[in-house]
Each structure stands twice: as C-alpha cells, then as structure tokens.
C-alpha positions in Angstrom: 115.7 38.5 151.7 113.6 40.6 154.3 111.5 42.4 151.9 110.8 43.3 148.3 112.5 46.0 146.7 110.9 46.3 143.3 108.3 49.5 143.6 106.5 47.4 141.0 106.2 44.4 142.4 105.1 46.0 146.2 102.3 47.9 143.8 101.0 44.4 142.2 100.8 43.3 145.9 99.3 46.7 147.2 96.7 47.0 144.6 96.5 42.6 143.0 92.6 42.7 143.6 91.6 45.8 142.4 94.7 44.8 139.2 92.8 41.5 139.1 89.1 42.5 138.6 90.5 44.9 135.3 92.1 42.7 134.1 88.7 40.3 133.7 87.1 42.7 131.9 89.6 41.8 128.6 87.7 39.2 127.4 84.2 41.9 127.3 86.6 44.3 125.5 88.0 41.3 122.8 84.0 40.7 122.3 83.5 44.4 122.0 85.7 45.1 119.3 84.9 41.8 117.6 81.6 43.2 117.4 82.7 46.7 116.3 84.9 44.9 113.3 81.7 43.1 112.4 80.6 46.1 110.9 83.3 46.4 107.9 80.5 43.0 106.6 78.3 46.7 105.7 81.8 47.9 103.4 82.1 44.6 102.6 78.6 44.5 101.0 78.6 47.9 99.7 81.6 46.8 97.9 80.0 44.4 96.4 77.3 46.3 95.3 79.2 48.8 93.8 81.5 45.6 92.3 82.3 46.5 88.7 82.0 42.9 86.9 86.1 43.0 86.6 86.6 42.2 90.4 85.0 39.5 93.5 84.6 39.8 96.8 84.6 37.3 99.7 84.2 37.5 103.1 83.7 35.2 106.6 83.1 37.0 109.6 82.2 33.7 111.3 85.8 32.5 111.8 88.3 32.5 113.9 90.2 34.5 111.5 87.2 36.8 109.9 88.2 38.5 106.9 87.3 40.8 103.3 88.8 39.4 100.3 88.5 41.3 97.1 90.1 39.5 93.6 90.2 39.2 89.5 88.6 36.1 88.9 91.4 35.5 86.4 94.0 34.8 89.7 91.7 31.5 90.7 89.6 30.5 93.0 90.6 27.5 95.4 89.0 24.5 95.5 87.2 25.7 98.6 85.2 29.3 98.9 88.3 31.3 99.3 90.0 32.8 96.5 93.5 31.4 95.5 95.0 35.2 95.6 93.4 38.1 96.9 94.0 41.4 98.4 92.5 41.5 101.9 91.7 42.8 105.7 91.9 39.9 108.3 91.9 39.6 112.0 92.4 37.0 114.3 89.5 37.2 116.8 90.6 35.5 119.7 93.4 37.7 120.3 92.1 41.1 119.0 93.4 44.2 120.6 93.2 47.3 118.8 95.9 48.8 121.8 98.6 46.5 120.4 100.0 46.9 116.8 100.3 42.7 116.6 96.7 42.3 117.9 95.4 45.0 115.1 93.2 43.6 111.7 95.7 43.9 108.8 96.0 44.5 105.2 98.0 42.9 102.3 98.3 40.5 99.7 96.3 37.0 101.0 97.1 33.4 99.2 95.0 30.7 100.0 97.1 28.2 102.8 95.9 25.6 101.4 96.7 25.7 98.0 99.4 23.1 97.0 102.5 25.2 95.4 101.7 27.8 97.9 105.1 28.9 99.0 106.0 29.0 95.3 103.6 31.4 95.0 104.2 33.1 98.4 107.7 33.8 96.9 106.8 34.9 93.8 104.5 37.3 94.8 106.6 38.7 97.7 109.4 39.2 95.2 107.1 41.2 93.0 105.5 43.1 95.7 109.1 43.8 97.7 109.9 47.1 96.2 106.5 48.7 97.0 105.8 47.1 99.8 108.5 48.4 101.8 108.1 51.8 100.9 104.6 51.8 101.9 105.1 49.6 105.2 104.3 46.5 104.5 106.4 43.0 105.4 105.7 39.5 104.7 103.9 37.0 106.8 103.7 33.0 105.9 100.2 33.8 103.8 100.8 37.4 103.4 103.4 38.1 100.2 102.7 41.8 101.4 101.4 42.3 105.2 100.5 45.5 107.0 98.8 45.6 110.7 96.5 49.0 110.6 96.1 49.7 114.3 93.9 52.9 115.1 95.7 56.1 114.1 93.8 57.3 117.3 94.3 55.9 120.7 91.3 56.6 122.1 89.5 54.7 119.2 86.4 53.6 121.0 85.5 57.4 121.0 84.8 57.4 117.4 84.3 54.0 116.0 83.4 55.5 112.7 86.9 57.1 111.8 88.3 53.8 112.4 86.3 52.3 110.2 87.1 54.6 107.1 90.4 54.4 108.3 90.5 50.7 107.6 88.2 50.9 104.4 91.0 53.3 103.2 93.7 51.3 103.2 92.2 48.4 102.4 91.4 50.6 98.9 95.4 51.9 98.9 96.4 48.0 99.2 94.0 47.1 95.7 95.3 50.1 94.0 99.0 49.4 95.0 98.9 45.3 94.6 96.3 44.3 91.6 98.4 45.4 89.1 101.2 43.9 90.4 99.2 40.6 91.6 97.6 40.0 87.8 101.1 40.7 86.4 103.0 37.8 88.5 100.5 35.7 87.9 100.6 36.1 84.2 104.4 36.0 84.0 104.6 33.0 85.7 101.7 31.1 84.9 100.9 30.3 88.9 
C-alpha cells in the first residue's frame, strides 16, 4: 500500500484535531439535555396535583435511569417505591441523545424488574397490549410489555425546548389513555 484511498479516511486524517475537540463536547451536550429532561419533574408534579384520587404517580429523576410513572393503585405497588405496573416515560441518562431514536426517553407499559413472576407478567401484558401496540408503534422491550422511543419530531430541538416538552407530555397522556384500560383488565383476568 502507498497511500490511502478512502476519501473518508484521508478527511479523519486532514481534519482528526479539529474532529477530536467536537467530539469532547458530547459529554456537555449528554448533561445538557439531562438537564432539559429534568424539567418533565414540573409535568410530573402538575400531574400530581391535578391527580384525580383514582390514579398515582411516581417519579426519580436521580437515577441512572430517571423516569414518570403514573398507576391504579389496584395494579400493586412493589415491595420497594416503584409501582409493580405502570404506564411510564424513562430515559437512560448516561447515554441520552435526543439525535438518535435508541438514545431518546420512551413511553410504554413499565413492570417493576424486580418483581418475582415478572416475565409472567411481561407476557401477559404484552399479549394484551400486542394488537394496539403495533398499530400505534410500539414494540416490547425486557420491562416494557409495550415500548415506544419518542425522539424530537423536530431536529433542531434545542431551538424550542418547550414543544419537545409537550410533545413528550402528549404521548405520555396517549400511552395512559391507550394502555390503562387494558393494563387493569389483564391484571384482573389473570389475577397477576
């Protein structure tokens, strides 16, 4: 070999300090958005203000995975502060990126991991949820019977924080409307 080919590669090599420095600035832009998602704690609380005395809320914006959890107290709470079924908006905040569909906060039907009989109840739910769930774009992750990632429907986001915001607070309230019902009737029927 006498030289590189790839125009990519000889650009990387061209430009790798300049490449470099932006890419150090990730990290500032993770803690930027963290902080920005921070902010759903006011929905959070204004939900549970406005609460009627049928439905809970939780939420932990302290964690590595923060999160708003809204549930009947008739489908449990967990041993611990987290509510054995909920419908919910997490995030992982290490890993945040609101540029990337995976790194976006996401919606869905929550179980408690630590619950013993979880995947039972995974199942069950998942099966119940299947039919809307896929209409309305939703999958299945490990704790998520019914999963949705809501990245910005605008890419330049950052430019208006607040629509982001009522975008997520919307489908956060589409996911309840969709998935109670359905939630309180598995239980029931199965006596989970």
């Amino acid at each position: 070999m006498k030289r590189i080919e790839d125009e990519r590669i000889q650009f990387f090599l061209c430009h790798h300090k300049l490449i470099r420095q932006w890419a150090a600035i990730e990290p500032e832009a993770r803690k930027a958005i963290n902080e920005f998602l921070k902010t759903l704690g006011d929905f959070a609380k204004d939900k549970q203000n406005s609460a009627p005395d049928s439905w809970k809320i939780y939420w932990d914006f302290n964690s590595s995975w923060p999160k708003i959890l809204r549930f009947l107290p008739e489908w449990g709470e967990s041993e611990g502060t987290l509510p054995r079924v909920s419908i919910g908006l997490e995030w992982y905040k290490p890993s945040v990126d609101l540029l990337s569909p995976t790194g976006s906060p996401y919606v869905g039907v929550r179980i408690d991991p630590n619950l013993q009989g979880s995947r039972i109840l995974h199942d069950r739910l998942q099966q119940s949820c299947q039919h809307y769930a896929q209409g309305y774009g939703f999958g299945s992750e490990r704790w998520w019977p019914a999963f949705k990632s809501i990245p910005p429907s605008d890419e330049e986001f950052w430019k208006d924080l607040d629509a982001y915001r009522a975008q997520l607070g919307k489908e956060f309230e589409q996911a309840w409307e969709l998935f109670a019902p359905i939630v309180s009737q598995t239980l029931r029927a199965s006596n989970l």
